[in-house]
DOKOLSE-374924 format. One record per residue: x, y, z of N, C-alpha, C, O, CB in turn; residue in three letters. Coordinates in steps of 0.001 Angstrom, whole numbers, plus 500000, padded with zeros to 6 digits. Glycine has a CB too. Layout:
XYZXYZXYZXYZXYZALA...
REM end
This chain:
428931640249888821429539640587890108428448640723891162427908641829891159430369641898890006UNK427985639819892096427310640134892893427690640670894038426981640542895036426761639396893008UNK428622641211894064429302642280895531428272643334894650427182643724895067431695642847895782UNK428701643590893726428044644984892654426686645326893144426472646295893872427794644556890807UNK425713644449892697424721644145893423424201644718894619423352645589894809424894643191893613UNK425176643764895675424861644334897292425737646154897148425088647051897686425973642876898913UNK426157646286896935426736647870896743425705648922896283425636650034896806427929647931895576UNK424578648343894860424237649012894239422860649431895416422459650510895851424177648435892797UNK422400647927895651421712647799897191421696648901897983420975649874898202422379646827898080UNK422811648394898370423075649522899835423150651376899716422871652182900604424844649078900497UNK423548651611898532423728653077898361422351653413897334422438654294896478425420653484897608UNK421400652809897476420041652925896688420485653274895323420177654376894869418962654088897285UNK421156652469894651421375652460893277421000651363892575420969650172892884422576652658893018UNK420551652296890984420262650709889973421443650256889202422104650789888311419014650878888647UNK421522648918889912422518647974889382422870648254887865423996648392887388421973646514889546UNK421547648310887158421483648352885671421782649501885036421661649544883812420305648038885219UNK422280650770885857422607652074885618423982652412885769424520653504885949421887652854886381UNK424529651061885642426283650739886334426844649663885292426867648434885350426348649846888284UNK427225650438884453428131649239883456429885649251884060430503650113884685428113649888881331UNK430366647653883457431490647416884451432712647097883169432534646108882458431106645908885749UNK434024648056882922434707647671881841435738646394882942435983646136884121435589649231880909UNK436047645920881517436697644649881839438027645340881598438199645833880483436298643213880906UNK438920645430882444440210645773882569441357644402882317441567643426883037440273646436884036UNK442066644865880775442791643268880398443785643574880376444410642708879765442579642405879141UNK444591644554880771446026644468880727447006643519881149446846643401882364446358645311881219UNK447987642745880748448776641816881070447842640569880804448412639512881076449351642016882474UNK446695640445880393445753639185880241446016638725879060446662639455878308444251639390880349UNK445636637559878650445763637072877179444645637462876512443696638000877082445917635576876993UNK444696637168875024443181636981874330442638636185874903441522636446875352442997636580872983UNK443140635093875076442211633770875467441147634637876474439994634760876059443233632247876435UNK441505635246877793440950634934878339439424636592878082438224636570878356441940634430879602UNK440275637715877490439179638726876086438524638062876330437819638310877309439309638967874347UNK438334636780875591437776635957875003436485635474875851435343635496875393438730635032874673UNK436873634975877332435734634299877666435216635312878557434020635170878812435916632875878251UNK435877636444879181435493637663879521433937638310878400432899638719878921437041638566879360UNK434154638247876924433414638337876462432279637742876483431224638377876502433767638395875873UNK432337636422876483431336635063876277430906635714877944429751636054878200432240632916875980UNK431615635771878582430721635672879998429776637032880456429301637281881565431873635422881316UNK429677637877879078428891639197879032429483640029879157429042640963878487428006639455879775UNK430905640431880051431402641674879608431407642377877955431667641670876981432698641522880051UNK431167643462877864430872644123876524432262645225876180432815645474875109429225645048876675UNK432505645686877448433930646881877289435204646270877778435383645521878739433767648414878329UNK436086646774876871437360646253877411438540647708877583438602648677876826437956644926876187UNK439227647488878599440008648874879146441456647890879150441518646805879729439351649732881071UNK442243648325878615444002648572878330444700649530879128443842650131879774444350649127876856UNK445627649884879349446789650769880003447671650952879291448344651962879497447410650354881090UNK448036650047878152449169650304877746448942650202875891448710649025875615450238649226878552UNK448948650809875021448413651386873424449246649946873044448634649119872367449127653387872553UNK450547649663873448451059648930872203450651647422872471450512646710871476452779649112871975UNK450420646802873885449890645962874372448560645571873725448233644506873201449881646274875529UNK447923646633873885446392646900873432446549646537871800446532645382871376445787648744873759UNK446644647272871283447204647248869798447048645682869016446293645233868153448951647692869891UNK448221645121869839448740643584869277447585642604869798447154641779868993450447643018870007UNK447134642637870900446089641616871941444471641718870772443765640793870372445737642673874189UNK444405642543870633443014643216869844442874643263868553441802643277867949442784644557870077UNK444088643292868035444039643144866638443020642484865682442411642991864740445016642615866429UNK442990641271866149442239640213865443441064640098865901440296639368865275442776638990865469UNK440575640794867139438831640458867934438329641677867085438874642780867031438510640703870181UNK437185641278866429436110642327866163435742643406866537435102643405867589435301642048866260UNK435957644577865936436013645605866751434224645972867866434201646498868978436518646875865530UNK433305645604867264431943645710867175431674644756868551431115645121869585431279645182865607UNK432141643664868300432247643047870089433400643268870724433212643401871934432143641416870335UNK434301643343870463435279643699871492435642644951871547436768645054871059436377643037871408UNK434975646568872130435049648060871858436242648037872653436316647295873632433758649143872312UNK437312648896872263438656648923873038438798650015873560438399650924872831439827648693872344UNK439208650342874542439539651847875478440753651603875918441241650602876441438551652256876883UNK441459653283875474443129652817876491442361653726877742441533654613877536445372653733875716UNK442769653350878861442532654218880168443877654255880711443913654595881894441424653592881302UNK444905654017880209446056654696880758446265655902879895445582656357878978447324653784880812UNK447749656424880601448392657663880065448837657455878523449494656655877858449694658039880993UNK448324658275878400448574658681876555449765659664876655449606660718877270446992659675875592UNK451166659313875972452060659967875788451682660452873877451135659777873005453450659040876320UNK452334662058873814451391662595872778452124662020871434451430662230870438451226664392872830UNK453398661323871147454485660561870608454233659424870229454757658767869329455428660425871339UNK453054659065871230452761657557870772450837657277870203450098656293870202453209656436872462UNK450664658844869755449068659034869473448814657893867849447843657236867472448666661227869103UNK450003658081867339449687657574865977449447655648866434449334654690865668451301658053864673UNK449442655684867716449353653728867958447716653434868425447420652370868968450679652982869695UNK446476654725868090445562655132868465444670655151867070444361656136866398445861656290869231UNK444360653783866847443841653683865561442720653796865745442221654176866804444079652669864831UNK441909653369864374440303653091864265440014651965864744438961651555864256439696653076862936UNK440486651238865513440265650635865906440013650649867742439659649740868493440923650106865227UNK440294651778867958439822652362869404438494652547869217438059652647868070440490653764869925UNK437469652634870565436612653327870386436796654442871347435985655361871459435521652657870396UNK437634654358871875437787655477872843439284655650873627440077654730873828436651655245873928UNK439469657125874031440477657347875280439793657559876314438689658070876128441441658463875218UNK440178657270877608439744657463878808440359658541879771440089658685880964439810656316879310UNK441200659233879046442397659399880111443225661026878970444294661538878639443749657304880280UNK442341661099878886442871662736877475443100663881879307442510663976880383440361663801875548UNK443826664245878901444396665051880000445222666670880036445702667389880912445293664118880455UNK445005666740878118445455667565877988444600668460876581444592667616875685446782667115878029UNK444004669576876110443791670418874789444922669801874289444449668761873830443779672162874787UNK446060669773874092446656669637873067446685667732872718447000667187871660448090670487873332UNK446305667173873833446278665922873480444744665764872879444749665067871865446686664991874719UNK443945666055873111442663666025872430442607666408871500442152665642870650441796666475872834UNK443054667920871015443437668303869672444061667055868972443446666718867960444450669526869705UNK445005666397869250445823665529868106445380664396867671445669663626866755447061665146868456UNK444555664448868578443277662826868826442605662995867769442627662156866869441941662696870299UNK441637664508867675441052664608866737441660664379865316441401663563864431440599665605866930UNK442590665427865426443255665418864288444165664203863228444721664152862131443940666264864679UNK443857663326864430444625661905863993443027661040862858443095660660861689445205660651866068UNK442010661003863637441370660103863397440295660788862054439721661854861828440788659572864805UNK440449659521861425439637660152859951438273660252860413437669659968861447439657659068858410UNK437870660984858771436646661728859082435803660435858961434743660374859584436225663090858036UNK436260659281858107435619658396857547435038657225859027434162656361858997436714657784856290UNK435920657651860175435487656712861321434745657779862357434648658988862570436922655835862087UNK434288656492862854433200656740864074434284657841865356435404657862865866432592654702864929UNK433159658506865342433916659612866197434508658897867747433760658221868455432670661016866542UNK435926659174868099436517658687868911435769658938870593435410660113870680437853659208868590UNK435548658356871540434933658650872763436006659215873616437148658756873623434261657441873383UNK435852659609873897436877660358875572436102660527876716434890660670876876437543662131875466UNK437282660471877667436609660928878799437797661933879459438914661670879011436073659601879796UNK437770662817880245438831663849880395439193663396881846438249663261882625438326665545880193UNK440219663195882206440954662517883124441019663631884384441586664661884019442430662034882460UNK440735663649885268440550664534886354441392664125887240441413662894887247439275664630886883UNK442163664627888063443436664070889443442338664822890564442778665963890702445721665061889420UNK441454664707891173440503665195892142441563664631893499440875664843894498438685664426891947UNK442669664128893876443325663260895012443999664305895354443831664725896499444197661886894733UNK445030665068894368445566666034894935447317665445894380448354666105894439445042666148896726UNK447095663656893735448944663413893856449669663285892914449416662378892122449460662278894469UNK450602663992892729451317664882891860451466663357891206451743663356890007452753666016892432UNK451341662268891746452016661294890764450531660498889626450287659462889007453013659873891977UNK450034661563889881448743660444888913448319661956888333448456663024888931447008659189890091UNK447801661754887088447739662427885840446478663217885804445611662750886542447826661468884685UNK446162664217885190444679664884885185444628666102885321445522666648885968443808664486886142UNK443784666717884867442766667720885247443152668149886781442932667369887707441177667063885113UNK443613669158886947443774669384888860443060670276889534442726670283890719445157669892889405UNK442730671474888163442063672937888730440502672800888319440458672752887090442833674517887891UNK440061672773888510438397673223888656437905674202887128436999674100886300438202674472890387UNK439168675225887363438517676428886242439551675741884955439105675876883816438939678647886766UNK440818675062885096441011674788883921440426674028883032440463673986881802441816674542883915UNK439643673176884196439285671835883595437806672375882666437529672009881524438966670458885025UNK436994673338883534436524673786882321436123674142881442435118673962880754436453673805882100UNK437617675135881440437573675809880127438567674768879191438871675356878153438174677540880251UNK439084673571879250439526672309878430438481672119878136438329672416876951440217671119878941UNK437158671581878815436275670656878200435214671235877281434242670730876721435644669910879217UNK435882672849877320434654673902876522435046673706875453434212673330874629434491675553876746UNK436933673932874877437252673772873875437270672837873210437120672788871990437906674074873838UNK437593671381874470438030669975873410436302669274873380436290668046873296439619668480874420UNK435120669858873431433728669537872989433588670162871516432766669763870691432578670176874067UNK434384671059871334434389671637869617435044671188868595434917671616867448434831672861869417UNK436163669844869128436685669196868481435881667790867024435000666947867194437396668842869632UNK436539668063865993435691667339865400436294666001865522437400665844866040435398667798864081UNK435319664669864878435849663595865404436095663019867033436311661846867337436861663726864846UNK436011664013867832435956663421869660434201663841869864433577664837869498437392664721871206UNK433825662760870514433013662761871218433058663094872343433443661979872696432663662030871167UNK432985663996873881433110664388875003432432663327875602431262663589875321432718665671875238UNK432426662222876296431325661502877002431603661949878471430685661685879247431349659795876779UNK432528662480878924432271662672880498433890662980881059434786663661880561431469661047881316UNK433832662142882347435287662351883024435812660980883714435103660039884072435204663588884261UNK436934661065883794437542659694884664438264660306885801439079661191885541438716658622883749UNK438041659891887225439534659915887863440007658468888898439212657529888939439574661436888931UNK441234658391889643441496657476890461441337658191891602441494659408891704442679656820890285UNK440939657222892704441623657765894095442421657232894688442904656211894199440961657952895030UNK442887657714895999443993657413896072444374655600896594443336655190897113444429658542896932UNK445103654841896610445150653377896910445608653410898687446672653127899238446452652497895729UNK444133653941899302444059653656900839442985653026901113442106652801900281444080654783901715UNK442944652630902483441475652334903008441024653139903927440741652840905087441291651082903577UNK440926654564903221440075655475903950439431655736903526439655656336902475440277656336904380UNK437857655490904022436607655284903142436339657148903025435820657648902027435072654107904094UNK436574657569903638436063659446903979437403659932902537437137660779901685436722660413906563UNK437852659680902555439368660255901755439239659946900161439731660659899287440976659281902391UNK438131658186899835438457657849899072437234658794897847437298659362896757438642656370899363UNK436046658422899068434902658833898799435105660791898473434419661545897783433914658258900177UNK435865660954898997435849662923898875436613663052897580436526664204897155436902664039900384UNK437067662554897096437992662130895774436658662461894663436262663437894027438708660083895774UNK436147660691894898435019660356893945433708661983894065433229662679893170434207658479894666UNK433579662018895253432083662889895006432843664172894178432369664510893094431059663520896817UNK433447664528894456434661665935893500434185665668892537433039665980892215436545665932893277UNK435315664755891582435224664177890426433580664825890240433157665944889949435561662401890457UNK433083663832890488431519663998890002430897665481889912430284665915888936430555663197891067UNK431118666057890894430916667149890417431494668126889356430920669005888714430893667527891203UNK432432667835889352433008668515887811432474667891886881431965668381885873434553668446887436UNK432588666402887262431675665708885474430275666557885205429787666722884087430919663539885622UNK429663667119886582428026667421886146428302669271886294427477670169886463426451666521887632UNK429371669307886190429404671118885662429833670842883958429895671846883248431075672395886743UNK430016669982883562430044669807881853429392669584881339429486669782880128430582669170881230UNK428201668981881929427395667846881179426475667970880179425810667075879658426719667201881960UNK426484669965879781426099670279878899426757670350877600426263670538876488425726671048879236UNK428146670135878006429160669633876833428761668236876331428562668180875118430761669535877380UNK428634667299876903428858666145876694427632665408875521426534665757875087428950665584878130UNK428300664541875385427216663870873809426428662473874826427022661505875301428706662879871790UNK425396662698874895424922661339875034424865661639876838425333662625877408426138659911874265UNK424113660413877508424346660768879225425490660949879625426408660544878911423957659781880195UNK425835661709881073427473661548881566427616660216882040427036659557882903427988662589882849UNK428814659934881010430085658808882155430769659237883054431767659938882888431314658145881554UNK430352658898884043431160658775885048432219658058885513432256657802886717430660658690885630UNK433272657605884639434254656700884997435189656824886645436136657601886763435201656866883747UNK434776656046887634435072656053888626435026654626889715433925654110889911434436657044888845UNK436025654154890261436273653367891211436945651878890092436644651676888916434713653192892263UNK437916651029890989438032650235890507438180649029891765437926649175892961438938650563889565UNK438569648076891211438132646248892123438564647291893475437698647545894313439644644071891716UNK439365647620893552439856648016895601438708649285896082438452649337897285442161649062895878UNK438355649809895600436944650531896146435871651224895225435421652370895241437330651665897073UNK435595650053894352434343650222893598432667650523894640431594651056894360434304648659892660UNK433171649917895759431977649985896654431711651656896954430596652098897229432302649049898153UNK432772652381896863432446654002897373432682654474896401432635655682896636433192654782898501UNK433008654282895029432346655117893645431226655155893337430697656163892868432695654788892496UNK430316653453893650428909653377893390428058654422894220427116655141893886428448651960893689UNK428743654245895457427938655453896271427896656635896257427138657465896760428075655525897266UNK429119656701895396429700658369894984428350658923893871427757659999893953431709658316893850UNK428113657803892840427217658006891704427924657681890611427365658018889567426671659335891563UNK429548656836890416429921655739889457428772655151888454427886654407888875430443654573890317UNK428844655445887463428453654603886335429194653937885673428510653427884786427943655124885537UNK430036653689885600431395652950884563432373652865885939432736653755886708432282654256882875UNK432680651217885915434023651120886814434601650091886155434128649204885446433896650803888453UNK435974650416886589436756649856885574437401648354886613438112648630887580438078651204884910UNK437208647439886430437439646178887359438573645025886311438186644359885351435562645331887774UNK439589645062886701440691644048886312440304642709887369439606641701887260442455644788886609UNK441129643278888388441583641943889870440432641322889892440324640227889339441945642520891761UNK439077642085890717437759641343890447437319639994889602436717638946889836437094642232889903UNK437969640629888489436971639757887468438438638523886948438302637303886863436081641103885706UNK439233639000886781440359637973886584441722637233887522442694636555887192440908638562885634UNK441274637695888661442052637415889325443313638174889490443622639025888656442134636433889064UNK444221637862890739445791638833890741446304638467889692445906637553888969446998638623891934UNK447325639229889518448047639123888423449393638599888992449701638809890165448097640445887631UNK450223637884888096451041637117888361452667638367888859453742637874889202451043635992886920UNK
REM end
């Protein structure tokens, strides 16, 4: 992505300190496929049963799978070993079951704890400051989850002040945990419509569908 680039540019960031998941929902394997070949390494889903069937057959080792949509707690058992991660845990009791789902015998599951920093009742997360955490105190003691950080959206405007006060939030809650967390913080933040003001926010992980594959039909 060379917009990425001029972004990483402009807000004095290293490009190379910014990994980009490939967002495949509604996509075929085929095109997994050349998404892979063309260097993407992560792949992000929305939907478990979609995910599930599309992935089945790609290697788990090159093709690492993340759902980053909403996890309903009914449909945890469609959350195999064959994930390497949730993006989007939003709840102790959904993290609890995460754990409790995945054997001891697999690689500990990744999360990231889903934060609503926007304020809109219609998108999912983390809302309070102090709940969030005392969640991320408990679900870091979980066995089998790995804590890697936080995710949130902002809201779908073009107000760069609105979008950006979203993202810098977020971030700051990710770096009041970060003594929880295994490994550096992810920062999961911004996608194709304003990846340019997550990078500036301090985005390390953005999650890019439209970008990289075009609209969707």
């Amino acid at each position: 992505m060379e917009n990425l680039s001029n972004a990483a540019a402009r807000y004095q960031r290293n490009v190379e300190d910014i990994t980009i998941m490939a967002v495949s929902k509604t996509r075929s394997q085929e095109e997994v496929v050349e998404a892979r070949e063309a260097g993407l390494t992560l792949f992000g889903e929305n939907r478990s049963e979609e995910a599930s069937e599309k992935f089945a057959d790609l290697e788990a080792q090159t093709y690492p799978l993340y759902l980053i949509g909403h996890l309903q707690s009914n449909k945890i058992s469609r959350i195999t070993s064959r994930y390497a991660g949730v993006h989007s845990v939003d709840s102790v009791k959904l993290a609890r079951k995460l754990s409790e789902r995945r054997g001891e015998e697999d690689t500990p599951l990744e999360i990231l704890l889903q934060v609503n920093t926007s304020g809109e009742e219609s998108k999912s997360g983390f809302a309070d400051a102090g709940e969030f955490a005392e969640a991320a105190a408990q679900i870091a003691q979980f066995p089998q989850l790995s804590l890697k950080g936080i995710m949130t959206m902002a809201p779908f405007v073009d107000n760069e002040v609105v979008v950006r006060r979203c993202f810098s939030l977020a971030r700051q809650w990710g770096e009041s945990i970060e003594s929880l967390v295994d490994g550096p913080l992810q920062l999961s933040m911004g996608m194709s419509s304003d990846y340019p003001w997550a990078v500036a926010e301090g985005s390390n992980l953005l999650r890019v569908g439209t970008t990289l594959f075009g609209r969707r039909d």
